[in-house]
C-alpha positions as CSV (number, residue, x, y, z in Angstrom):
1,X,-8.2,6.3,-14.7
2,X,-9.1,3.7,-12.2
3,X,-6.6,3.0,-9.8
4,X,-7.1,-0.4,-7.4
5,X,-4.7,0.2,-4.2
6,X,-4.6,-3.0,-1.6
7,X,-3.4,-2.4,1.4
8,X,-0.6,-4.3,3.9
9,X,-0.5,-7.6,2.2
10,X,0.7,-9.4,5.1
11,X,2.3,-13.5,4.6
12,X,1.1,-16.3,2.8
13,X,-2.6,-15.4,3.0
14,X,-2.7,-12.2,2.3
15,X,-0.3,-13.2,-0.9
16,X,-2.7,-16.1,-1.8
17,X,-6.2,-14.3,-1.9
18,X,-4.2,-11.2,-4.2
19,X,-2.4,-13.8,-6.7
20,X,-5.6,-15.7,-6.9
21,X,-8.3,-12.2,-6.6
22,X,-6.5,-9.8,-8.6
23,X,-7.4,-10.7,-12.3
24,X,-11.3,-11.3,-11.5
25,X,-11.3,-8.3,-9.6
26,X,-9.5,-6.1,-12.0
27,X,-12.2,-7.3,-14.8
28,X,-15.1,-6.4,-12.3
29,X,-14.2,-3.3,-11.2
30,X,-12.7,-2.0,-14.5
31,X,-9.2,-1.1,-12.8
32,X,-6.6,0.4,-15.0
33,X,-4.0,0.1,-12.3
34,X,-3.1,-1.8,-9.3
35,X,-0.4,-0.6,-6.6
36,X,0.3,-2.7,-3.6
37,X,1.6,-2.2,-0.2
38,X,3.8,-5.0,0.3
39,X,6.4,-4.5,3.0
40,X,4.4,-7.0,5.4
41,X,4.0,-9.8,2.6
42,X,6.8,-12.5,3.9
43,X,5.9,-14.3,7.1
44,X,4.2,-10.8,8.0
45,X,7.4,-8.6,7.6
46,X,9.4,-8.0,4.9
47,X,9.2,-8.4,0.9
48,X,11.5,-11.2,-0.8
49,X,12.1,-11.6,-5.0
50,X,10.0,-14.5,-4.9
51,X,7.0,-12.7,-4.1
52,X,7.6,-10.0,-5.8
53,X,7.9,-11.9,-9.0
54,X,4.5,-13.8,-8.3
55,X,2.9,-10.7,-7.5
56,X,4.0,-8.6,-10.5
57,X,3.2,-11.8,-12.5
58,X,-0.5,-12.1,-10.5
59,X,-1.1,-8.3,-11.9
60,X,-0.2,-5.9,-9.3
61,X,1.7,-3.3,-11.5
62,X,3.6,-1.2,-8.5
63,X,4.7,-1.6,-5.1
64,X,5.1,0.2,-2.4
65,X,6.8,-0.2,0.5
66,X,7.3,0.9,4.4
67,X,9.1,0.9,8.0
68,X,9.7,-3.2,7.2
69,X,11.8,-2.7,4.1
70,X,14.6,-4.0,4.7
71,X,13.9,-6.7,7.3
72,X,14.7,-9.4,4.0
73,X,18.0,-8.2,2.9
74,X,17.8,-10.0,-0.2
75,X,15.5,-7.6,-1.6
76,X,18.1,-5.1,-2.1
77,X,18.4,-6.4,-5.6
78,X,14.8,-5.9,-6.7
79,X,14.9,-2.6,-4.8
80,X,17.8,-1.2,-6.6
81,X,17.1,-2.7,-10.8
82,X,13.5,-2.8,-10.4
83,X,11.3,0.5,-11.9
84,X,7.9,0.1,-10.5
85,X,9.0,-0.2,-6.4
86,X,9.8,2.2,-4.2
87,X,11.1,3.3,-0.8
88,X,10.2,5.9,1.9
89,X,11.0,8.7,0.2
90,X,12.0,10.3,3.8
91,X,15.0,7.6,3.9
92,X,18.1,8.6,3.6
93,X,19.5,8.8,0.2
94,X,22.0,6.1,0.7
95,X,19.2,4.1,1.9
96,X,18.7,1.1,-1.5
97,X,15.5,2.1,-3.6
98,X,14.0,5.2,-5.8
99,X,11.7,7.2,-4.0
100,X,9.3,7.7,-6.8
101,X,8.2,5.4,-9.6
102,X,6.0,6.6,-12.9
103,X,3.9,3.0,-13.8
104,X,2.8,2.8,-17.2
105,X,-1.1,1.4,-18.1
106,X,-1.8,-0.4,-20.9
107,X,-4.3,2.5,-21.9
108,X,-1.1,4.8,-22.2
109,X,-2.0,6.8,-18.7
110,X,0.7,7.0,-16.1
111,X,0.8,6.9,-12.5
112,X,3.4,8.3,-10.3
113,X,4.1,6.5,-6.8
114,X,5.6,8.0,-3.5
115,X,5.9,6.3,-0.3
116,X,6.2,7.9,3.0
117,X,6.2,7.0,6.6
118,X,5.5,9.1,9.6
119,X,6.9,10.0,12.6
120,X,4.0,10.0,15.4
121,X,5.0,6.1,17.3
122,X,7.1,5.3,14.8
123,X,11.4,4.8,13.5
124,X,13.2,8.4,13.6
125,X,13.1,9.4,10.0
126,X,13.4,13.0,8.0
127,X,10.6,14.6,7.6
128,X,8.1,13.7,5.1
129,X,6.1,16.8,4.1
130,X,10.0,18.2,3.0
131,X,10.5,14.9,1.7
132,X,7.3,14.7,-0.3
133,X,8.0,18.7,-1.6
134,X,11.3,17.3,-3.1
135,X,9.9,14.6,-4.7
136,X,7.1,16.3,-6.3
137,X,9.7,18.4,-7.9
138,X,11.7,15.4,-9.3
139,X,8.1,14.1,-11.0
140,X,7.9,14.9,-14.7
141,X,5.1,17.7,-14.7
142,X,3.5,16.1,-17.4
143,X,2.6,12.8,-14.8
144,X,-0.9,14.3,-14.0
145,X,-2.1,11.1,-11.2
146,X,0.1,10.7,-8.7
147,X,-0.5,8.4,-5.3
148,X,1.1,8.7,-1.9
149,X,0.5,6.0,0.4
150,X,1.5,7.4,4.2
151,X,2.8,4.7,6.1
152,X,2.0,5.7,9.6
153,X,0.9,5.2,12.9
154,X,-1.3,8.1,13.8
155,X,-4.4,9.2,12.0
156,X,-3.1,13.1,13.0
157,X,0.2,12.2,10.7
158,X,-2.0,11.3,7.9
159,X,-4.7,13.9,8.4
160,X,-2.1,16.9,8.2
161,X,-0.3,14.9,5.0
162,X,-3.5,15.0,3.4
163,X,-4.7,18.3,4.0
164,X,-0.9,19.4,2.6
165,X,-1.2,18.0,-0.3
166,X,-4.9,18.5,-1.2
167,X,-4.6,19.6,-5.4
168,X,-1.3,19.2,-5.4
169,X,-1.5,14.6,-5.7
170,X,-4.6,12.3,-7.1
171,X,-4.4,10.6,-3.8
172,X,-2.8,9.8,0.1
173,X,-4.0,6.8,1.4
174,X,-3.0,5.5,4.5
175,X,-1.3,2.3,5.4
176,X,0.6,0.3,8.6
177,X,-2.1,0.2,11.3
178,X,-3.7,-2.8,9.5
179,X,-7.3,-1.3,10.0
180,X,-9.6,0.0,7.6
181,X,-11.1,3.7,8.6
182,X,-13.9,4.9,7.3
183,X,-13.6,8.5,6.5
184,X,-12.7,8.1,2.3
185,X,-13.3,11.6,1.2
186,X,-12.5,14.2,-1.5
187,X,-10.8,17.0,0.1
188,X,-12.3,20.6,-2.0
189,X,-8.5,20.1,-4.1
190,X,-9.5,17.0,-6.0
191,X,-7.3,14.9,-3.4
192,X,-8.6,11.4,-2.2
193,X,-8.0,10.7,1.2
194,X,-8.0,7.7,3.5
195,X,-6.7,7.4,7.1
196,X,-6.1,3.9,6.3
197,X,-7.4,1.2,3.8
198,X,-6.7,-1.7,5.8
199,X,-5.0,-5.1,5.7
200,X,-5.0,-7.6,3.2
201,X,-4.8,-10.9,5.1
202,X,-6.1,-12.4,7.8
203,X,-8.9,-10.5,10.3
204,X,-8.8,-13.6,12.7
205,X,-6.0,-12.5,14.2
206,X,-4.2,-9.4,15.9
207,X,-3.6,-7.1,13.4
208,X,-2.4,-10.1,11.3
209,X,-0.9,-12.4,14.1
210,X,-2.3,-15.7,15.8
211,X,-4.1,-14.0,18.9
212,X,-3.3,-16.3,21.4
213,X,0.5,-15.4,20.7
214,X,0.1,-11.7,20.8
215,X,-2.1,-12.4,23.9
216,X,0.3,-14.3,25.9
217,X,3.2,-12.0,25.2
218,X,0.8,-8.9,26.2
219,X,-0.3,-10.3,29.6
220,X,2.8,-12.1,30.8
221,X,6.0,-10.1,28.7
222,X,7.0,-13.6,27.8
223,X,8.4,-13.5,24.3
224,X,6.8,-15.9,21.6
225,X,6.9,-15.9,17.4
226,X,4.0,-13.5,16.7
227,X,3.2,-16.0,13.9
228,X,0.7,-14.8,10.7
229,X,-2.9,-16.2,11.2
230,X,-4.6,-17.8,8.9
231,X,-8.3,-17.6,8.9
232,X,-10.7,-14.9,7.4
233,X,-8.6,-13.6,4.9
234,X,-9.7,-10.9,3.0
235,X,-8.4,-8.5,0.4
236,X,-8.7,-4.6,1.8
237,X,-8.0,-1.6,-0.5
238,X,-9.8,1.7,-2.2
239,X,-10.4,2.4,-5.4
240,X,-10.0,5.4,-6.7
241,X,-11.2,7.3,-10.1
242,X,-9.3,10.3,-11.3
243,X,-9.2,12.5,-14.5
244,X,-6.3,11.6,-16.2
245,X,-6.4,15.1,-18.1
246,X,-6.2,17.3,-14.3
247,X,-5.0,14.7,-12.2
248,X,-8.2,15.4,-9.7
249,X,-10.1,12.4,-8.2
250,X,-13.4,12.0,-8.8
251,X,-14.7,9.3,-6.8
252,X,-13.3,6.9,-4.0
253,X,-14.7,4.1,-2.3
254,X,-13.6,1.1,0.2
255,X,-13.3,-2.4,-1.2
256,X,-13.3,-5.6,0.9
257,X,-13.1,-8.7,-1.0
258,X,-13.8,-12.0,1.0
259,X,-11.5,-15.5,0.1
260,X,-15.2,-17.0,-0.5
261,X,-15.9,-14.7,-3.2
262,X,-12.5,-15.2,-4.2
263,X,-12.7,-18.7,-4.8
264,X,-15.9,-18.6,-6.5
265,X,-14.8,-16.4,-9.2
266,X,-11.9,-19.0,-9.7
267,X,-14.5,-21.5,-10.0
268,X,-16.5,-19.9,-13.1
C-alpha cells in the first residue's frame, strides 16, 4: 500500500494547489490512499463543511485534525456523522469526533487513522502515549496499516511518540510546526517516522501568514489579522509504502509539489 499524507493545508491556497494537484499526483506516484491534515484549511484555522466536501470530492480519502478543531463550530456536524475524520484522540471524550477512523481503498486494503497532539508549548491536554494505548486496543486487529499523525510543537514530543510506537503502527508523522524536517526514517520496527512533513500552502509567508503582519505584531506588540499569504504555494507531505500483509513500512520519502508543476499537469 501506498499511502500520500499532506501536511497542514492551511486557507485558500493551500486548498487550491490540493483540489487541483491531487488527481495528477495520485496517478504519478501510484498512491492508494490520501490522508490530509486539515485543521488549518479555512482562512488558516479551522475546517468548515464546505471544504471538507471539496476536498473529499478532490480525492483526499481521510482527514485528520488538530489543536484548531473547533475554531469553526459548524464543523461539529461533519465531525460527529462523518467516518473518515477524526479528533485528538487525547481530547476528552465528550469532546465532538471519533478518535480513530479505518478508510477503505478501492484495492480492498484498509487504513486506520489516529490523531494526537502534544503537550511540549502547547493546549493542556491528556496524555497521548495513554491515549494512543487505548486506541490501539479499540482498532480491529485485523487493520494491519495504521497512521498517527502527532500534532505537536516539539520535535522531543514526536521523537519519544515515535520510538513508542516503533512495530506497533505503519507510521507517526508529524504535523503543526508548518516545517518540513528532514530526518524520514524507518525505525528497526517497521515504523516510518517524520518530525514534521511540512505545510501545504504558502512558503512566502510566516509559517503561512503575510510576513509583514506577523512582523509588525512581533516588534511592536500591536495586534493585526495574521492574514494567509498567498505566494509560493506548494503541496508538502511523505509518502509512505507499507506491506499491507505485516503492516511494516517499507520505504518513505518527502514530496514537495510546486503550483507550477501543478498547473502544468492541469494543462495536459
Amino acid at each position: 500500500m501506498r499511502i500520500l499524507f499532506i501536511g497542514d493545508i492551511v486557507g485558500k491556497p493551500g486548498q487550491r494547489i490540493v483540489i487541483r494537484g491531487i488527481a495528477p499526483l495520485r496517478e504519478r506516484e501510484q498512491i492508494d490512499v490520501v490522508i490530509a491534515n486539515a485543521e488549518n484549511a479555512q482562512d488558516g484555522s479551522g475546517l468548515t463543511p464546505g471544504i471538507y466536501e471539496a476536498l473529499i470530492e478532490a480525492g483526499v480519502d481521510g482527514i485528520t485534525m488538530g489543536d484548531h478543531i473547533y475554531r469553526r463550530k459548524e464543523i461539529g456536524r461533519i465531525l460527529e456523522t462523518a467516518t473518515n475524520i477524526v479528533k485528538p484522540a487525547n481530547y476528552p471524550a465528550a469532546a465532538p469526533g471519533k478518535a480513530w477512523a479505518v478508510i477503505h481503498t478501492k484495492n480492498g486494503c484498509r487504513l486506520g487513522i489516529i490523531s494526537l497532539l502534544g503537550r511540549v508549548y502547547m493546549r493542556p491536554v491528556d496524555c497521548p502515549w495513554s491515549a494512543v494505548d487505548r486506541v490501539l486496543k479499540e482498532m480491529p486487529l485485523d487493520v494491519k496499516v495504521r497512521l498517527v499523525d502527532f500534532h505537536s510543537e516539539a520535535t522531543s514530543d514526536k521523537q519519544v511518540m515515535g520510538r513508542y510506537l516503533d512495530g506497533r503502527v505503519s507510521a507517526v508523522l508529524g504535523t503543526h510546526t508548518h516545517v518540513p524536517t528532514a530526518d524520514e526514517t524507518i525505525f528497526p520496527g517497521g515504523t516510518a517516522f517524520q518530525c514534521d512533513v511540512g505545510m501545504t500552502g504558502p512558503y512566502e509567508s510566516i509559517i503561512g501568514r503575510k510576513i509583514d503582519r506577523v512582523m509588525e505584531t512581533t516588534l511592536t506588540f500591536r495586534p493585526t489579522m495574521f492574514q494567509v499569504a498567498t505566494e509560493d504555494v506548494r503541496l508538502s507531505g511523505s509518502i509512505v509504502d507499507v506491506d499491507p500483509q505485516t503492516g511494516k513500512a517499507t520505504a518513505i520519502r518527502r514530496i514537495v509539489v510546486t503550483q507550477a508543476e501543478v498547473d502544468a499537469w492541469n494543462k495536459k
